[in-house]
Structures are given as C-alpha cells and as structure tokens.
C-alpha positions, 0 to 999 in steps of 0.5 A: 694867279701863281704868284698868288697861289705860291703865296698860298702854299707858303703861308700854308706851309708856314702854318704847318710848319708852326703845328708840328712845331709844337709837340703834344707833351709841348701844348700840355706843358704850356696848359699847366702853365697857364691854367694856375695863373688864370686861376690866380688872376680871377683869384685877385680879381675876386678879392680885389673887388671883395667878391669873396672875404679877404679874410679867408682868401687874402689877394694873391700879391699880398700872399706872394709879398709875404712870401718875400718877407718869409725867404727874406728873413730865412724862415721859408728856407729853414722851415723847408730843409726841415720839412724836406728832411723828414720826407726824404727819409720816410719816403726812402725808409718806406719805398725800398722795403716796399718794393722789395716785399712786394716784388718778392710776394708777387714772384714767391707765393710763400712771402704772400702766404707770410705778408698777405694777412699782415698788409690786409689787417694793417692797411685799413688802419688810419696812419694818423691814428697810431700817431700817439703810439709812434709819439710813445715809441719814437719820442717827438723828434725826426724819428717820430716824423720820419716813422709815421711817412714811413708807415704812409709810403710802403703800403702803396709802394708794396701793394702795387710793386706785388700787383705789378709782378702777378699781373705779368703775362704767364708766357714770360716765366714760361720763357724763361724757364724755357732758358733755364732761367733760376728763380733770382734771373726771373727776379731781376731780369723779368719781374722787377724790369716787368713791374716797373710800371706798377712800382713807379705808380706806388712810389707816385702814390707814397710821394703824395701821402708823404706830403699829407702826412708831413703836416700831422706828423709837425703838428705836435713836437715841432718846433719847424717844418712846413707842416709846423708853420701850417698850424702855427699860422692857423692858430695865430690867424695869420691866414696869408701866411698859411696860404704860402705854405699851402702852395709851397706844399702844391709845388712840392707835390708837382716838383716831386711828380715832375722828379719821377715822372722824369726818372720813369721816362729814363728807367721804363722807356717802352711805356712812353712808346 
C-alpha cells in the first residue's frame, strides 16, 4: 500500500515536473512550429491525390525541389540580397525620421500644428499610386525602390511613435517638472523610454508594408529582387517557382518579426512583465 502510493506520488511528481517544464512561450513555440507543417502535409495530401488543380497548387516537395535547384544554381541568393537591399534602407529611411516626428508631435504641440495636416492629407494616398511620380522623380534604379518603402514605413512608425507620446499618463510630466526636468530631459528620459511600446508597434507594422511594397516596387525596372521573380514567374506560368518566393517572402515577414520582437524584449523589458 505505501509502496504503491510512493509510486503514485512519484509518477505525480514526474508529471508535474514535465508541465512546469514547458513554459507558456515553450507550447507557443512548438504550435508555430508544428501548425505550418500540418498545413503543408494536408497541402501534399490534397495535391497528391488531385483534390485540387496541380496547376495552381503544385505538391509542396515539387515546390521545395525547386527551391533546391534555385539555391543551387545562386539565383535564390542573388535575388534575396537584392531584394533585402532595398528594404533594409527604405525601412531605416522611413523609420528614424518616423519616430523622430512623431515623438516630437506628440511632446511640442507646434510640430503638430506644423505635421498634423501634412500626415492626414498624405496618408490616405495609396503609396502604389505615386509610384509613376517616383519612377519620373528617382529614375528606375534602387532609389526608386527604396523611396516608395520609404513613403510605406514612416507613416505608421509616425503616427504610433506620436500616439505613443499623447497617451502617456499626464503625472509623469507633472513629475517631471515637479525635478525640474527641461523640455529635452522629458524628451529622452520620459517620452521616448514612455512610447516604446507604441514605436515597436509602428515599426512592426512598417516591417510588413515594407515587404508588400518590395514586390511592386521590382515590378517595372528590375532586373532581380524577389519581388522581380514574383512576376516574371507569373508571366512565364512557372507557378512552382512563384510559390518559393511567396514563402521566402512569409519567412521574411516572421524572421523580421522574430528580430523586433527580440529587440522590444531587450529594450522595453516592463511590457514583457
């Protein structure tokens, strides 16, 4: 009877043991992961057994093999640098000045009396819509590409790094100036560490229509670029091909999300607690 009921206590213990062994963010990760590849077996499933038109959804492993062929002979790689090139400086292009304004509107009601109409009339335009203008301004080069990003990063960066700032409790500027603080202590020691949150937001959101933009902006005057390679594909029917860089454009979206989420984690601990 004891001997059976330590049993029962250990094997409890054990199972205990095994549940506070996997954390909350643990489960969460091991769902991301397994969630896609039930996704991408029922995909080969459906295909395999022509439940669905091979032409438009081609086998996931004839996707992936030609995936293989596409790193093998270096166009994957040439194509991605490219592409990567061109966002990595719209995003920065439109993200600094974005959070500069929009801190600076939040915290100097002047610079939004000066900004406020400027952004309400300009963000409602469709960025691909001045896309000829940019094409007639820039030329079809990287400028070109890196300019429409651009105009597709700082608006969300601006307007939440400026949410971010009015939404701060009106007891830290009492406090501060309760120490004496001056107008640019607040800045850096209350609004910008206070606003975080909101920034890391925008700059979430402009990391997504950085990635959306990339594959208009290669669609005229580009001779690489994984948006490029979208449309070629598309006007050659090379649908399996089409398919490898939809997902390498989805992997990008969740590395650079994985990237600022790590980043936020770092620079914004309190909001984790």
């Amino acid at each position: 009877m004891t001997e059976s009921g330590h049993a029962i206590k250990v094997v409890g213990t054990d199972v205990e043991k095994v549940k506070i062994g996997m954390t909350e963010n643990q489960r969460r990760r091991v769902l991301a992961v397994v969630s896609p590849i039930i996704l991408l077996v029922i995909w080969q499933f459906l295909s395999q057994f022509h439940l669905i038109d091979t032409r438009f959804f081609p086998t996931p492993t004839s996707i992936i093999a030609k995936g293989i062929s596409d790193i093998q002979t270096g166009q994957l790689q040439h194509d991605l640098v490219v592409s990567l090139y061109r966002i990595f400086w719209g995003f920065i292009g439109g993200a600094v000045p974005g959070v500069i304004i929009g801190v600076s509107m939040g915290l100097f009601p002047i610079v939004r009396a000066i900004f406020d109409p400027v952004v309400s009339a300009t963000y409602p335009i469709p960025k691909l819509a001045l896309l000829p203008l940019i094409m007639l301004i820039f030329g079809l080069g990287n400028l070109e590409k890196i300019m429409i990003i651009l105009l597709g990063v700082v608006f969300p960066v601006l307007i939440n790094s400026a949410a971010g700032v009015l939404n701060l409790e009106k007891a830290y500027m009492d406090v501060a100036k309760n120490f004496g603080a001056s107008r640019w202590n607040y800045y850096k020691t209350v609004a910008i560490p206070g606003s975080l949150p909101m920034i890391f937001t925008g700059l979430k959101l402009g990391s997504g229509m950085a990635l959306l933009l990339i594959v208009a902006a290669e669609m005229e005057g580009s001779t690489a670029g994984i948006g490029y390679r979208i449309w070629t594909s598309y006007d050659v029917f090379d649908i399996r091909d089409m398919f490898v860089y939809f997902i390498l454009m989805s992997l990008l979206g969740y590395i650079f999300s994985i990237i600022l989420d790590e980043i936020e984690a770092r620079v914004v601990p309190w909001k984790q607690k």
